[in-house]
C-alpha positions as CSV (number, residue, x, y, z in Angstrom):
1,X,-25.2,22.6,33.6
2,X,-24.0,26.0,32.1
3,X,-20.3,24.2,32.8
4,X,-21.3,21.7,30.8
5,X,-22.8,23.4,28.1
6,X,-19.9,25.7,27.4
7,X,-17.6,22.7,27.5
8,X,-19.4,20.4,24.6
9,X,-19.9,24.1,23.1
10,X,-16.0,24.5,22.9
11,X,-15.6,20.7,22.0
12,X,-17.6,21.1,19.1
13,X,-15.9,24.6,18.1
14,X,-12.7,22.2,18.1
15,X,-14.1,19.1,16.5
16,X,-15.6,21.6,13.9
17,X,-12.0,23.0,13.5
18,X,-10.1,19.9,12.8
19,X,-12.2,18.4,10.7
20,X,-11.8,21.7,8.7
21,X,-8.3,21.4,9.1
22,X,-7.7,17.8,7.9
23,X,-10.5,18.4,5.1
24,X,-8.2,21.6,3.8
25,X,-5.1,19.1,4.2
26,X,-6.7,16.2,2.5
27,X,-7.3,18.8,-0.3
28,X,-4.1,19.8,-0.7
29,X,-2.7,16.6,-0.9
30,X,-5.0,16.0,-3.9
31,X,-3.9,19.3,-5.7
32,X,0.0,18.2,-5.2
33,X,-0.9,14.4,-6.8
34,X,-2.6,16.1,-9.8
35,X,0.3,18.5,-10.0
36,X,2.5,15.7,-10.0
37,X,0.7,13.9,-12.5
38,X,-0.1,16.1,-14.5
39,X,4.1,17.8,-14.8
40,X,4.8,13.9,-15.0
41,X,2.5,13.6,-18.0
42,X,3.6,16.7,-19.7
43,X,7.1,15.4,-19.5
44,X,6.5,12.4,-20.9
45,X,4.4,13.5,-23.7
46,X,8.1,15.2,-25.0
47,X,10.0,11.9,-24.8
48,X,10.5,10.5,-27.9
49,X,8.5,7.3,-28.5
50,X,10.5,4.2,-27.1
51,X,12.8,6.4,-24.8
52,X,13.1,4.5,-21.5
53,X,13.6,6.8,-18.4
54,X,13.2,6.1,-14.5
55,X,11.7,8.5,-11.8
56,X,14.9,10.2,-11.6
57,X,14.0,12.2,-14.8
58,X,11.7,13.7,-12.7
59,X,13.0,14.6,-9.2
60,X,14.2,17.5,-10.2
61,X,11.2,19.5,-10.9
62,X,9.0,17.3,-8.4
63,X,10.7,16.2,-5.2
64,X,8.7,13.7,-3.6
65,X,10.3,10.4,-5.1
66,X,7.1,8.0,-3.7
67,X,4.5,10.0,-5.3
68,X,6.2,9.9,-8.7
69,X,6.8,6.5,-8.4
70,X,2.7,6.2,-7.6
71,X,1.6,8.6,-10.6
72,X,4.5,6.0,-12.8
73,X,2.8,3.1,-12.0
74,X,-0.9,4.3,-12.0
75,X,0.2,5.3,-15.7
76,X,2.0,2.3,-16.5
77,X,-1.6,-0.2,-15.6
78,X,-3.2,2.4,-17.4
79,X,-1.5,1.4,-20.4
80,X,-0.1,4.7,-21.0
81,X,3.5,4.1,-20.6
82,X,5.2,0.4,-20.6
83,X,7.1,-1.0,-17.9
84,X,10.9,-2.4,-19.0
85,X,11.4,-3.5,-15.7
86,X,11.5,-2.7,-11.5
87,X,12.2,1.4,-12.1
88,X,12.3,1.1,-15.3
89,X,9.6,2.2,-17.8
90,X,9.1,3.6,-21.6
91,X,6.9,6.1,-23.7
92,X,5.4,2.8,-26.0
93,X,5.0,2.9,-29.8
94,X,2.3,0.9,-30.7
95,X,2.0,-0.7,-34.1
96,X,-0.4,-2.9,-35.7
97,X,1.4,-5.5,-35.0
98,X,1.8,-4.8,-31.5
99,X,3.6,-2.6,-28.8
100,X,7.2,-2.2,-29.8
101,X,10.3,-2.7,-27.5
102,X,12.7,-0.1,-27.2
103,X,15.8,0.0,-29.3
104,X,18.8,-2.1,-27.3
105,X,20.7,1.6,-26.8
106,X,17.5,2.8,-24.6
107,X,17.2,-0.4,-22.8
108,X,20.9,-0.3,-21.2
109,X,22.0,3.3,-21.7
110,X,22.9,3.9,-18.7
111,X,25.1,0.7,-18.8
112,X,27.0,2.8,-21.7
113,X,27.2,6.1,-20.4
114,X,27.4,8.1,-17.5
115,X,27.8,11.8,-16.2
116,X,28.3,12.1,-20.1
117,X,31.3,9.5,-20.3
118,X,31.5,6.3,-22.5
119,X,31.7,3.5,-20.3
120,X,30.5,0.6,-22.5
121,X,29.6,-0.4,-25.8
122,X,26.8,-2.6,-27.3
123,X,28.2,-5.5,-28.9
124,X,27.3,-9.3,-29.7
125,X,24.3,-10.9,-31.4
126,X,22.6,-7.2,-32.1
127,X,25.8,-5.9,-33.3
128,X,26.2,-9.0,-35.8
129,X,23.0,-8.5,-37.0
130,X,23.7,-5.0,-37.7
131,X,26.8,-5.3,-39.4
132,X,25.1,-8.3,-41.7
133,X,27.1,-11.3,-40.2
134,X,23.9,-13.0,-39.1
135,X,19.9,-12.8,-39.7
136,X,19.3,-13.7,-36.2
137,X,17.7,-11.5,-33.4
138,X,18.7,-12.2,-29.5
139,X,16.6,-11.1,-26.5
140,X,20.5,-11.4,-25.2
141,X,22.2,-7.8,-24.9
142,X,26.3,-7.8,-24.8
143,X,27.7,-5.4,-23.9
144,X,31.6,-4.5,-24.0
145,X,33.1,-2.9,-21.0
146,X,36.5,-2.0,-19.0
147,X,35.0,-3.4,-15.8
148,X,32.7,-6.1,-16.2
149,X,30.0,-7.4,-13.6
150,X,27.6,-11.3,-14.1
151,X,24.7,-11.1,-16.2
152,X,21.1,-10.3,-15.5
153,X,18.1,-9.8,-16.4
154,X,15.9,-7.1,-17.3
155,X,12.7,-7.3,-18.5
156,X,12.6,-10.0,-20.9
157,X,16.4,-9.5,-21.6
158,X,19.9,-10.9,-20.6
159,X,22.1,-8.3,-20.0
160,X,25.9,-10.0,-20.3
161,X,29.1,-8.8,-20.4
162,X,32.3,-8.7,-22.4
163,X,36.1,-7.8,-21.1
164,X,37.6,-4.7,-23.3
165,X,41.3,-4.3,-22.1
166,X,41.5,-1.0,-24.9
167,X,39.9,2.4,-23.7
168,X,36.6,2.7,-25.0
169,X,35.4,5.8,-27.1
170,X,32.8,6.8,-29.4
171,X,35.4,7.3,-32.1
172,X,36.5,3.3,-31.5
173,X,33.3,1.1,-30.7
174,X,32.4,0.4,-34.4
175,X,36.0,-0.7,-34.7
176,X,35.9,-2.7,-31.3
177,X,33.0,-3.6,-32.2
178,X,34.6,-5.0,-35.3
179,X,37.1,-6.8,-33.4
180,X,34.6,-8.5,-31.0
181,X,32.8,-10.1,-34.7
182,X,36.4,-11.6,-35.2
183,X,37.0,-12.7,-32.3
184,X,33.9,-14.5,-31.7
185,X,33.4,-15.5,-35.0
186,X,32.8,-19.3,-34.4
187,X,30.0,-18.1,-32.1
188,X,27.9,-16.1,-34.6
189,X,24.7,-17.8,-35.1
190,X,23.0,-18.6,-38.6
191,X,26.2,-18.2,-40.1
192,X,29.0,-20.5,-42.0
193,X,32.3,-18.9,-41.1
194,X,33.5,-19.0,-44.9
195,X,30.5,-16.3,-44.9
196,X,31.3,-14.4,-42.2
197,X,34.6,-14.1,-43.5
198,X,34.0,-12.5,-46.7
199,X,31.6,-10.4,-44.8
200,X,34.2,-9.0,-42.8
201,X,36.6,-8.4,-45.3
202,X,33.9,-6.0,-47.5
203,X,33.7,-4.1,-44.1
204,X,37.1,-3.7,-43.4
205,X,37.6,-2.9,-47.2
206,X,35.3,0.6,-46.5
207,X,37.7,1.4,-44.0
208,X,40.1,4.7,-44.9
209,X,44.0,4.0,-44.1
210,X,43.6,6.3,-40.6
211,X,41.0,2.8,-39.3
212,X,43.0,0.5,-40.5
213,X,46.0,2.0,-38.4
214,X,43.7,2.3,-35.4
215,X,42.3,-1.5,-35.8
216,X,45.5,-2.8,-36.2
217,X,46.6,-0.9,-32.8
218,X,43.8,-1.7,-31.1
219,X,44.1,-5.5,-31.9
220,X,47.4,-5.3,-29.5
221,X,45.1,-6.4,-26.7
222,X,43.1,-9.1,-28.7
223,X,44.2,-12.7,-28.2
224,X,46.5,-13.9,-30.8
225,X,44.1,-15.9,-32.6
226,X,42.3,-12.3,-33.2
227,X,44.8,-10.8,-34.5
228,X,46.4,-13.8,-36.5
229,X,42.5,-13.6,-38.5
230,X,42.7,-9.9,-38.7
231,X,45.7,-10.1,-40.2
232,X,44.9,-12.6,-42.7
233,X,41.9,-10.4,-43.7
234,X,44.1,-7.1,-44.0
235,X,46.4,-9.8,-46.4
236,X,43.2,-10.6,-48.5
237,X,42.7,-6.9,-49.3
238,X,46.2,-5.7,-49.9
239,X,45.6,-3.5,-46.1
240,X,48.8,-5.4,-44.7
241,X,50.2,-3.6,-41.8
């Protein structure tokens, strides 16, 4: 009986000791989450509103990829951050009209650069907009690159992609992007081409003689039609090459 005794004696000393030992555990757990959380919080509260990041903005300070992506998504149904798409979420600005998207630049940045290099450039409908060929706003996003891959989707957007044979650089895209209104011009939406035309020609009028050397050179590796309607526009403004 004594036997006995002293074993459920010792049994209970051990029961006694892992449940203290998985309580202590459980509770540390807990403590790392709200760490996480609450690092992942303060982060976020210094991204500017609308700036799009995934939990790789984070690994470095916390490295436990699944509970990031946990304390991301608890935030993201909690209404304090948006979710772009799978990975993909943004710091919101909320009008009083509504949430706000991000600006195109945030939503496919890191289509555009990488490891600090310029690997793409935005072009298309939002670029036409900008540049006053067109009233019209796409959900589509195109994007100029050296090596180009089939569209997708993210979010509610179409990301599609352009060819560009010339190098890209900062110093070139509003040129290229110049170049890409030309040579689509048929495609513009909204927009009579006698419109577009003169459109163009005011822009390339604002260019200084170094431009005009450097869209003429860059037109090399346009299709003749491009360059023919370039051409004809330098003409118009006395910019003949």
């Amino acid at each position: 009986m004594d036997k006995i005794q002293r074993l459920n004696f010792k049994w209970e000393n051990m029961s006694s000791f892992f449940n203290n030992l998985l309580d202590n555990s459980l509770s540390l757990q807990k403590e790392y989450s709200m760490k996480t959380t609450e690092y992942i919080a303060f982060t976020i509260n210094r991204f500017p509103k609308g700036y799009v990041f995934t939990y790789e903005d984070f690994v470095t300070k916390v490295n436990k990829k699944e509970a990031i992506i946990k304390a991301l998504n608890r935030m993201a149904v909690s209404g304090k951050i948006s979710k772009l798409s799978k990975g993909k979420y943004y710091k919101p600005e909320k009008t009083a009209f509504g949430t706000l998207q991000p600006e195109q630049y945030q939503i496919v940045k890191d289509l555009l650069e990488q490891n600090g290099k310029t690997i793409g450039y935005l072009t298309g409908y939002s670029i036409y907009n900008q540049l006053g060929l067109t009233t019209q706003v796409s959900n589509v996003i195109q994007i100029g690159k050296n090596e180009i891959r089939s569209a997708f989707t993210r979010g509610r957007f179409k990301i599609s992609f352009i060819k560009q044979k010339n190098n890209i650089t900062k110093e070139n895209i509003p040129l290229l992007q110049i170049l890409d209104a030309i040579r689509y011009i048929k495609k513009i939406p909204d927009s009579t081409n006698e419109f577009v035309c003169k459109r163009l020609i005011a822009i390339l009028k604002e260019l200084n003689e170094k431009d005009i050397k450097t869209i003429v050179r860059l037109a090399q590796k346009y299709p003749p039609s491009t360059r023919a309607l370039l051409g004809a526009m330098l003409d118009e403004i006395g910019k003949v090459e």
